[in-house]
Phi, psi and omega in degrees: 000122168273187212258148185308158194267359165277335166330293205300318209287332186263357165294316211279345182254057177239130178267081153241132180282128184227131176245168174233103180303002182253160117285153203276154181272328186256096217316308187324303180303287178336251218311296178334289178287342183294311186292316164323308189296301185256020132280333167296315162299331176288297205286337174308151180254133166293172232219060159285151186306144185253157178272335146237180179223151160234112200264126140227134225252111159262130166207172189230191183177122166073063129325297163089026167079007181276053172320314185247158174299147178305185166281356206264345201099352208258131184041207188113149199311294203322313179298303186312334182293308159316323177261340148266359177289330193303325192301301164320310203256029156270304196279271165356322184265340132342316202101350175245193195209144203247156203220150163248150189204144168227134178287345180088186201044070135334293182302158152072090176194286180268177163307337207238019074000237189010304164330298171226051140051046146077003159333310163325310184289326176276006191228006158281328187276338167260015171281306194309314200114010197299170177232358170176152179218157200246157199263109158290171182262012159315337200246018208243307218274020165267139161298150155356287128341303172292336208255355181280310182326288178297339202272330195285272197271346178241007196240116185248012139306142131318167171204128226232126172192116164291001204189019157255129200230149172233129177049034170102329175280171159285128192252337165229206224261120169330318172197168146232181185224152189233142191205090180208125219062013163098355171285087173293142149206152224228110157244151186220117199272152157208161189218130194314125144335283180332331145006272189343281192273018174238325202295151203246089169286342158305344178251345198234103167243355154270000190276128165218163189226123184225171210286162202244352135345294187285333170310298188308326172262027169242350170271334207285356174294303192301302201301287163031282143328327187238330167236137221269312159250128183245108168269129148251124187255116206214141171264092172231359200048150209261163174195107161001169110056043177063009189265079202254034177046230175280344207257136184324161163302123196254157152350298174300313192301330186315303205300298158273065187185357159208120171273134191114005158249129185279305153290124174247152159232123182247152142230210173100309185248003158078036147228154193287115188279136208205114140281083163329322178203178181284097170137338197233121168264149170268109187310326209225077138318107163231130171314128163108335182290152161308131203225145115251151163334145146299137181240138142201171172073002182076000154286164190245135190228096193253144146232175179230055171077238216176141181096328205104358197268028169209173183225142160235141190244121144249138176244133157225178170210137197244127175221181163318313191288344174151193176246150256166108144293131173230350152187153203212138170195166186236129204245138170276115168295034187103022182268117205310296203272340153317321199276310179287343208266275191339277166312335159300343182247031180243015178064062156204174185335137163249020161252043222275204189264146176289166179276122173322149160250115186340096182341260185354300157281345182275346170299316188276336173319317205293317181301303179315293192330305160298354175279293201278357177266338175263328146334305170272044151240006167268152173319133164223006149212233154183172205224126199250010170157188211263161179256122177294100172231039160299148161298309195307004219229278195293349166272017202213274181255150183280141199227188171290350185263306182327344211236322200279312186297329195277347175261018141284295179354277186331301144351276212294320166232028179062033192273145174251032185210149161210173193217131148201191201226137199288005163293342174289335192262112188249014169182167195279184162268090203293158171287161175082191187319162171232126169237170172295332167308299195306308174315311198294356206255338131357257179211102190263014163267357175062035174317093192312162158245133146306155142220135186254101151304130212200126179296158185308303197309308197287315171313294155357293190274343141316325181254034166254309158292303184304346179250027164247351169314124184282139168296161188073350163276142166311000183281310168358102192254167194248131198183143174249159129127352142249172168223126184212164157281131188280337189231348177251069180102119178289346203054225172265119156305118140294084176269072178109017151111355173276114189282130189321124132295138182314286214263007174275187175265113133297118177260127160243167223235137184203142177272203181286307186288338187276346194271275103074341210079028195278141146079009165068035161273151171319121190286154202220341184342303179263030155290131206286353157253045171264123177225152199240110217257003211046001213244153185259131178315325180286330215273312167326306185296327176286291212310323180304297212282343181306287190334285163267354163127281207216125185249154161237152178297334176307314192275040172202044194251142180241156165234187205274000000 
């Protein structure tokens, strides 16, 4: 599917000049964008210089296949469309001018995204109108092929990353410089180290990452040089006051750490940078509280949560004198009880009407949906019998299906031990076909995976708690790559057939809900060698049975 033609109709009539330091690889792409570029110049009104501009920058970040609105109403491209056309044409009748920005991991989240290898997400998203987006490392999990698809043929956005290089090259384009209202500014994609370890070298095996720190600081001069402002859009993630556990240098480090960027637009690490004061974020974000950027290094650092479930709005204003924050929120996209909470505590309605979803898009969104819901009843392996997700069953002993998810788990994120609690398995596993349905009937919360690094001594006092968990409770736990008792005690622990040393290292494997403390496991969430993989528990479970084939039950049978 190509990308629709109001996508293309509403870039060209933006008066904006976009220049590009790559040429495009492809004569085909080359004709695309030179015909973009000079519908946008025929359509432009010139522009004379103003004694200020009022920029307002919207962006989002680590969508995730959230194409369509929840079951619930909550968020979604269609609304989201709705709520930036509302903006644009606010601000445009200002005299100003507004840039959409995305953070990137586009990729990898629901079934029905997943399916069809997020074309819904990227052509919902050049419906909207985005102006650039930065390479997450999420966009990795796709081949090759797939990742030409979404960059080519379904995306009418750039897509920015200085510091992914394929075969020795730069593989997509560093920056653009935007030239509107006589104001350049200069965006510079960067992309999270940690690549490195989410990346698939068997699908990429031409791909390297190099740190994006050094990159930012042999470009942010020149751009400079060339721009009146410099925004960096970067997946790197935010950590308070630099405080990033195991996980790569983030924003904050960027920010003290290159001077000459005014702006970061961020993702990566999925939560809405709220600042109370510069170094103390606020944990418990409620829409509507006095909010600001993080600032350091005199930069400015916004991210927006995760999904779509927020539009974050910066308004500046630019003059000779500088660049001027004049207000920063992050607007709830139909998330209900937010939405209400924002007006009330802003003296308005506290019921207000939801944001609509854009007629249009949401007719073609509505099509992928049935594509991808008939998707998931075709086959993706087989069984040579059923996997025990009975309660009556899986809350009481460890079974064979608790030892197959949990050895996806292991697979998926290169762990060498994993745990859930057998209230996550809500039906068995039939003998005979497998479909992606049978998974989600599985397992139907849709559960991010963690990985936790951990010293021997802590893993210890962690399967020390879990094995007081009473059978027949959802606690129960379920679990691969060791061996304990589950219900007297762990006793002598074993990891990969080896008894735990006090001072090694351990990777355990955890979903969302279990790190978090869901089912009364030790919450492990803020633990500084905790990371959040992005991969969906079902997507583990599809890819481990994609892999063979054929699971047999024999090879998963546990015992206590």
């Amino acid at each position: 599917m190509s990308i629709p033609a109001s996508a293309l109709k509403e870039k060209m009539n933006q008066s904006i000049t976009i220049s590009s330091p790559v040429p495009r690889p492809r004569a085909g792409a080359r004709r695309y964008w030179l015909g973009l570029l000079l519908g946008g110049l025929l359509g432009a009104i010139p522009v004379f210089a103003q004694e200020r501009v009022l920029i307002t920058i919207l962006h989002t970040n680590d969508h995730h296949g959230h194409f369509l609105a929840s079951e619930s109403g909550e968020y979604g491209l269609a609304a989201r469309k709705t709520l930036v056309d509302k903006i644009r044409k606010e601000v445009r009748a200002q005299g100003g001018v507004v840039l959409l920005l995305d953070s990137g991991d586009v990729n990898t989240g629901t079934p029905e995204s997943d399916s069809q290898e997020a074309e819904p997400d990227f052509i919902g998203m050049s419906m909207i109108g985005y102006d650039a987006m930065a390479v997450g490392n999420h966009e990795f999990d796709k081949p090759i092929a797939a990742l030409r698809r979404q960059r080519w043929a379904w995306s009418s956005f750039p897509w920015l990353s200085a510091n992914v290089y394929a075969n020795g090259q730069r593989m997509f384009d560093p920056y653009r410089i935007i030239d509107t209202h006589n104001v350049k500014i200069a965006l510079l994609g960067l992309t999270t180290d940690d690549t490195r370890k989410t990346i698939s070298a068997e699908q990429h095996p031409e791909v390297s990452i190099t740190a994006p720190i050094d990159e930012a600081r042999a470009l942010v001069p020149s751009l400079r040089s060339k721009a009146a402002i410099v925004i960096a859009l970067t997946h790197m993630g935010h950590y308070a006051d630099g405080k990033r556990g195991v996980n790569a240098p983030g924003d904050v480090e960027l920010a003290r750490g290159v001077s000459g960027v005014d702006i970061i637009v961020g993702g990566h690490s999925h939560n809405p940078v709220c600042m109370l004061a510069p170094n103390v974020r606020d944990e418990a974000y409620t829409p509507g509280k006095a909010c600001m950027p993080d600032v350091q290094n005199g930069t400015w650092i916004v991210q927006a949560s995760e999904w779509g479930k927020y539009l974050g709005r910066a308004d500046f204003e630019y003059s000779r004198d500088g660049l001027r924050l004049l207000h920063y929120q992050l607007i709830p996209v139909n998330l209900r009880r937010a939405a209400a909470d924002a007006r009330k505590a802003s003296g308005g309605d506290a019921n207000p009407a939801p944001i609509a979803e854009d007629p249009g898009l949401l007719h073609l969104l509505k099509g992928f949906q049935i594509k991808g819901q008939a998707d998931l009843a075709l086959p993706i392996g087989q069984s040579d019998g059923v996997f025990i997700g009975e309660r009556s069953q899986v809350r009481y002993k460890p079974t064979n299906l608790g030892k197959l998810v949990a050895q996806s788990m292991i697979e998926k994120t290169g762990a060498d031990l994993a745990i859930l609690s057998s209230g996550g398995l809500r039906d068995s596993l039939p003998a005979g076909s497998i479909t992606y349905r049978d998974l989600r009937k599985v397992l139907p919360f849709g559960n991010h995976l963690y990985l936790v690094s951990m010293s021997g001594a802590e893993l210890l006092a962690y399967l020390e708690k879990l094995s007081a968990m009473t059978p027949g409770s959802g606690a129960y736990p379920q679990f691969a790559g060791v061996e304990f008792q589950a219900e007297t005690g762990p006793g002598e622990v074993k990891v990969k057939g080896l008894p735990v040393a006090a001072t090694g290292v351990y990777r355990l494997a955890l979903n969302s809900f279990n790190i978090k403390g869901g089912d009364g496991y030790p919450p492990l969430l803020a633990h500084p060698a905790a990371v959040n993989t992005g991969y969906l528990d079902t997507d583990a479970l599809k890819d481990f049975i994609l892999r063979r084939k054929l699971v047999q039950t024999a090879d998963f049978a546990a015992t206590p």
